[in-house]
Backbone as JSON, one array per atom type, in Angstrom:
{
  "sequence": "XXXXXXXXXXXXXXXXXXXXXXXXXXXXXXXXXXXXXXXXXXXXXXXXXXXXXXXXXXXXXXXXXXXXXXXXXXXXXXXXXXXXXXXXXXXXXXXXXXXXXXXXXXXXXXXXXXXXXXXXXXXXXXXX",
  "N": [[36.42, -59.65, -65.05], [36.72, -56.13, -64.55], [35.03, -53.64, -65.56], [34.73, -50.12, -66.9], [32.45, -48.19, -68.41], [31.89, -45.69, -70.33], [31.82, -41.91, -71.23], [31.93, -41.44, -74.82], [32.75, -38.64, -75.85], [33.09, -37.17, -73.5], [34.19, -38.58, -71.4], [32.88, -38.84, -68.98], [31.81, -41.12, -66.69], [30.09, -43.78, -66.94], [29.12, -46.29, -66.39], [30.12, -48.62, -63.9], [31.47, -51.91, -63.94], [31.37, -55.6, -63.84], [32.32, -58.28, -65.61], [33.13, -61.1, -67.59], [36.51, -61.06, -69.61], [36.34, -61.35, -71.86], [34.34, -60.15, -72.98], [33.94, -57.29, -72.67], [34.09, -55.19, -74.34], [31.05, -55.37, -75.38], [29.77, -54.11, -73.44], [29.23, -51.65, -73.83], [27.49, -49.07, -75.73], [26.0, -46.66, -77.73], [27.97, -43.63, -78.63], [29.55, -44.97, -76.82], [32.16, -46.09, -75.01], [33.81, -48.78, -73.31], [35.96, -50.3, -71.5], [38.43, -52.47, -70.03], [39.41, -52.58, -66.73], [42.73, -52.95, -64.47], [42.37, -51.66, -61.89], [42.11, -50.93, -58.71], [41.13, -49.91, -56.54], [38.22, -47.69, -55.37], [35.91, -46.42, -57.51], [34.06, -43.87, -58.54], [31.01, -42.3, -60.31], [30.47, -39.25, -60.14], [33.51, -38.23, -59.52], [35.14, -38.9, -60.8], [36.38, -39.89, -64.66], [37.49, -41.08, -67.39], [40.01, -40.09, -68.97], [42.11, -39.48, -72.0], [42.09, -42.64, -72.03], [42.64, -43.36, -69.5], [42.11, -43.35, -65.54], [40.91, -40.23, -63.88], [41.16, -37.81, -61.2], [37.84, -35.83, -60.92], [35.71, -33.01, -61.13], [32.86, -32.33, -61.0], [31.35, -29.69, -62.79], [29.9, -26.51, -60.89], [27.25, -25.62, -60.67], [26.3, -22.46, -60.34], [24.06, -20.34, -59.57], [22.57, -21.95, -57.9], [24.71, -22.46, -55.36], [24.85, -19.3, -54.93], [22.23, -19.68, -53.98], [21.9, -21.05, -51.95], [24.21, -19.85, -50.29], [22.75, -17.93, -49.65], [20.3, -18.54, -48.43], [21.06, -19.54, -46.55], [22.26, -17.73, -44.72], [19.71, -15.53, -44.53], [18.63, -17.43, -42.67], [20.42, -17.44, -40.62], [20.1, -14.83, -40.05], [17.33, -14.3, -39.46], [17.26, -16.24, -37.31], [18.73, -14.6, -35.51], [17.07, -12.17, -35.16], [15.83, -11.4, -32.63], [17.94, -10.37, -30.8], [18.06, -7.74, -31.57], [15.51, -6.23, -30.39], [13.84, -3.95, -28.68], [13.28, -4.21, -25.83], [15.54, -6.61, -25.26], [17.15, -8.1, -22.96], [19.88, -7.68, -23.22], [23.22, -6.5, -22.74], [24.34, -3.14, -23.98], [26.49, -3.32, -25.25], [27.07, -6.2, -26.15], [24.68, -6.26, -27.65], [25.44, -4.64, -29.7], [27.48, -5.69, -30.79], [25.78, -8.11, -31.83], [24.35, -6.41, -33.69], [26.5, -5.66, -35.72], [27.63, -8.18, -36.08], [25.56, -9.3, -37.97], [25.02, -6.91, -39.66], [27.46, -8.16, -41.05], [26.7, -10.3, -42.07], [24.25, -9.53, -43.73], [26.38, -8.32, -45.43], [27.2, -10.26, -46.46], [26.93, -11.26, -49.05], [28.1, -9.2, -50.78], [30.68, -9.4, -50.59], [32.07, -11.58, -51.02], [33.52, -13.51, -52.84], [33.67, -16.12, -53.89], [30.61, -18.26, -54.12], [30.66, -21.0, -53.01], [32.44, -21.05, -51.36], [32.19, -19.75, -48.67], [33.22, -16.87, -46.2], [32.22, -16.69, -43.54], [30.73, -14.92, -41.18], [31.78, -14.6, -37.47], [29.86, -15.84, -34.79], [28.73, -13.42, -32.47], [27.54, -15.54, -30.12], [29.22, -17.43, -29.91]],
  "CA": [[37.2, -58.44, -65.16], [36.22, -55.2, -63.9], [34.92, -52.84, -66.74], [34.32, -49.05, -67.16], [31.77, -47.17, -69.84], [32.45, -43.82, -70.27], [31.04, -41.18, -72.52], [33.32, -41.61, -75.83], [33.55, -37.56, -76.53], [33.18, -36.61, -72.54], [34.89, -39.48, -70.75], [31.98, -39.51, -68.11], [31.17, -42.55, -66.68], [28.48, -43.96, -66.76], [28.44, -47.73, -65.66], [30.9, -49.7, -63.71], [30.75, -54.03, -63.56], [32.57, -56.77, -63.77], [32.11, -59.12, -66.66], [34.39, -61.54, -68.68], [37.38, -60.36, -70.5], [35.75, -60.97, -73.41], [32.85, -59.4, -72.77], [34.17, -56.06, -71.84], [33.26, -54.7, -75.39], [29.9, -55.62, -75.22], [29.12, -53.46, -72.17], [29.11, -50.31, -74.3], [26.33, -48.63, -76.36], [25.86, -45.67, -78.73], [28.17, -43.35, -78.25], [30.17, -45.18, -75.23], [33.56, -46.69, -74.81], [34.33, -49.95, -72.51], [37.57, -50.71, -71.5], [38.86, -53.36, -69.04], [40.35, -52.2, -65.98], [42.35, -53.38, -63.12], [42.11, -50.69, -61.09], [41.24, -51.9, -57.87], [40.36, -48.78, -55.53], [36.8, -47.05, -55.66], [36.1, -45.61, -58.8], [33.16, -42.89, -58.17], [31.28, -41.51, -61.5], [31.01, -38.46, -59.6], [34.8, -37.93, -58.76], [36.08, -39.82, -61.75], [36.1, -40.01, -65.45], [38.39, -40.72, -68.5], [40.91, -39.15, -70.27], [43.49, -40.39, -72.77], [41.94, -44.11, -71.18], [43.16, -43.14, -67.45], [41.14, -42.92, -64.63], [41.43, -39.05, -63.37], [40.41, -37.06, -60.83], [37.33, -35.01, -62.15], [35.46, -32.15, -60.27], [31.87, -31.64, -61.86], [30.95, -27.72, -62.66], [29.31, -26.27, -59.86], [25.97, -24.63, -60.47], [26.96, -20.97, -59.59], [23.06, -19.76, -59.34], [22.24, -22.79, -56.79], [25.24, -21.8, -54.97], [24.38, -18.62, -54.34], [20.9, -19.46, -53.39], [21.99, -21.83, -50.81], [23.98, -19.21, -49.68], [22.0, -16.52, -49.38], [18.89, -18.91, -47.89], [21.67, -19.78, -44.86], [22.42, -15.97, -44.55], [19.01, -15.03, -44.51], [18.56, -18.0, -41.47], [20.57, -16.7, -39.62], [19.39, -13.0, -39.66], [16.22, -14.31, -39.06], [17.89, -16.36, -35.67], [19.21, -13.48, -34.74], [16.7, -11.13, -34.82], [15.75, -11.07, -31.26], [19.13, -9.9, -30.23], [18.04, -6.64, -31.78], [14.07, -6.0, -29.69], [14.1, -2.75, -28.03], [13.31, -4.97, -24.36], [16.13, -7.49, -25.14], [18.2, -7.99, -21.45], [21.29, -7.75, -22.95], [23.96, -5.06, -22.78], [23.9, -2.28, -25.08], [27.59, -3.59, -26.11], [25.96, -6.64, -26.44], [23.96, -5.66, -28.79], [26.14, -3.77, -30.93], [28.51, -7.06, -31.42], [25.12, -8.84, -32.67], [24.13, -6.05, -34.81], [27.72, -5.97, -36.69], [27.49, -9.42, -36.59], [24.25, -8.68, -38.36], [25.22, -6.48, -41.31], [28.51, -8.57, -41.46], [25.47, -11.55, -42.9], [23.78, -8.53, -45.11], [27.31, -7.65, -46.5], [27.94, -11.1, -47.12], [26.89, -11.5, -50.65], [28.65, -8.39, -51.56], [31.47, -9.3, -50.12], [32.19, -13.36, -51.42], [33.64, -13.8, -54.52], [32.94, -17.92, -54.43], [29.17, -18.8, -53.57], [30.77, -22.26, -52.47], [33.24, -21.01, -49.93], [31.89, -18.25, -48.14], [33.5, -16.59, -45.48], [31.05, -16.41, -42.41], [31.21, -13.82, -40.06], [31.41, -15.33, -36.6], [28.58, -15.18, -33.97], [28.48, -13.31, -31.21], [27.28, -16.23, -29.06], [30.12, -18.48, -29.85]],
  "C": [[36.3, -57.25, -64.87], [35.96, -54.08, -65.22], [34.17, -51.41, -66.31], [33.29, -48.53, -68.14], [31.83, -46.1, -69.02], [31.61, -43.08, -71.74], [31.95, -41.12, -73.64], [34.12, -39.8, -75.74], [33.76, -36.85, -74.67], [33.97, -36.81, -71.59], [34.04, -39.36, -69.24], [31.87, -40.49, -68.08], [30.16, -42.87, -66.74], [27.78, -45.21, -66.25], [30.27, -48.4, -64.99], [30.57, -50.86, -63.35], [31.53, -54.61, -63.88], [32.0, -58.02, -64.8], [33.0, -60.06, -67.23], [34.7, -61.07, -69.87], [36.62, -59.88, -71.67], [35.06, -60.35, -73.87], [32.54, -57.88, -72.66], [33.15, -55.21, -72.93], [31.94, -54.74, -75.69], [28.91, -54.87, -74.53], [28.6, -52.25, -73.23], [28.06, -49.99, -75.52], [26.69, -46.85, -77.22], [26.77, -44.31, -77.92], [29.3, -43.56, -76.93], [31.0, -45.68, -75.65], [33.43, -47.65, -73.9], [35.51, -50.07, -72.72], [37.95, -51.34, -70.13], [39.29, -52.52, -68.4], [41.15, -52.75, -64.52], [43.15, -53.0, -62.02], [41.28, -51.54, -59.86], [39.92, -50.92, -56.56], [39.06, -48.69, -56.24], [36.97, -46.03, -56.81], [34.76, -45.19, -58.36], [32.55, -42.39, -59.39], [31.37, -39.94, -61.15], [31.83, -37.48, -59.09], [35.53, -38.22, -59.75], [35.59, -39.58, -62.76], [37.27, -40.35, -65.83], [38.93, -40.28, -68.87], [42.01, -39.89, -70.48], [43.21, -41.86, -71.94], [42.67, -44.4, -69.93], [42.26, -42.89, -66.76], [41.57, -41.94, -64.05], [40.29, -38.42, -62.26], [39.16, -35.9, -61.39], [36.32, -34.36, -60.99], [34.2, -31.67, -61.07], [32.0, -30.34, -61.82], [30.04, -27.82, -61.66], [27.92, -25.13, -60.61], [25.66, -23.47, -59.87], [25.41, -20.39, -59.06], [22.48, -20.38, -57.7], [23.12, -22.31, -55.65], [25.28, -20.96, -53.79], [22.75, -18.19, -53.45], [20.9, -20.27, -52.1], [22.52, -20.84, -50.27], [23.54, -17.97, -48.85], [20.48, -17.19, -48.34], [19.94, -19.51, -46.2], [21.85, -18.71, -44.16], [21.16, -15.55, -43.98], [18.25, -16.14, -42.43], [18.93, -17.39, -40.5], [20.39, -15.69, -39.22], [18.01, -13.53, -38.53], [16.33, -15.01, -37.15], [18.3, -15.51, -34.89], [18.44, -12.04, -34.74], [16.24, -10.91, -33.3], [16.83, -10.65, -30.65], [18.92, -8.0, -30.36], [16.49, -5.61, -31.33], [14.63, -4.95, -28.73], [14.11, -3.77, -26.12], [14.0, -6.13, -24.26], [17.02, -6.98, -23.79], [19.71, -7.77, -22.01], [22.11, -6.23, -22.68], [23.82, -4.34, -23.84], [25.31, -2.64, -26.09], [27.61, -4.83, -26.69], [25.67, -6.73, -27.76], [24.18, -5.21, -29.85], [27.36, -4.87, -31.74], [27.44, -7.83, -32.45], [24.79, -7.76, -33.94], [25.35, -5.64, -35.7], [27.27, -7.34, -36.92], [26.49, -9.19, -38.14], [24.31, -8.4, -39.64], [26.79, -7.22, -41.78], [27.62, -9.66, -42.13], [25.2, -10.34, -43.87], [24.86, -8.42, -45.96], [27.77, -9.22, -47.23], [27.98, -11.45, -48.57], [28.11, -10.68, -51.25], [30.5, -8.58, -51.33], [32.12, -10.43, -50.64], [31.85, -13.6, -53.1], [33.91, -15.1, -54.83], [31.88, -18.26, -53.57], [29.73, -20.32, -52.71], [31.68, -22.62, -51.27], [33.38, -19.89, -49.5], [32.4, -17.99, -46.77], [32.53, -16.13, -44.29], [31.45, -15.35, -41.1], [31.08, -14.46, -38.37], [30.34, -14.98, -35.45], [28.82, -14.74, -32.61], [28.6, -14.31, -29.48], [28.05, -17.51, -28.95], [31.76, -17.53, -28.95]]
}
């Protein structure tokens, strides 16, 4: 039989395996729950946990600081890719030029601008 542990007060998982029936109870440790299941799809701990002894969709918390440091360190990439667009002896046009530097502060404004670090609206590039 296919068995779950879960966190008793969290309903995290924490192990899935396959054992006999009998055995299910056994799996579990301080704190943990076991409970047969036969659930056949992919169970994920990840994606999944417990509640009321159901398997549910479950969406960890997101780490809001990380986040924003990812995107502010992709932001800051691309400035840095795109600074040659802005060299006084770049060939391009002067209109050109003025698309990359919007582009440009449309990246600087982005922080101020993106009220979820995890789905940030990107300003598009110039060279696409």
């Amino acid at each position: 039989m296919r068995f779950i542990v879960y966190h008793s007060a969290s309903g995290l998982i924490k192990r899935v395996g396959n054992c006999d029936p009998q055995d299910v109870q056994l799996q579990s440790g301080v704190d943990e729950t076991a409970i047969g299941t036969v659930f056949t799809g992919e169970i994920h701990p990840d994606r999944h946990k417990i509640q009321h002894g159901q398997l549910v969709d479950y969406a960890p918390p997101v780490d809001v600081d990380a986040a924003w440091a990812t995107l502010r360190l992709r932001r800051n990439q691309l400035l840095t890719q795109s600074d040659w667009t802005q060299t006084v002896d770049n060939p391009m046009s002067s209109s050109t030029k003025l698309s990359w530097a919007a582009y440009r502060q449309a990246l600087r404004e982005l922080t101020d601008n993106t009220v979820d670090p995890t789905c940030p609206v990107w300003p598009p590039s110039p060279a696409t």
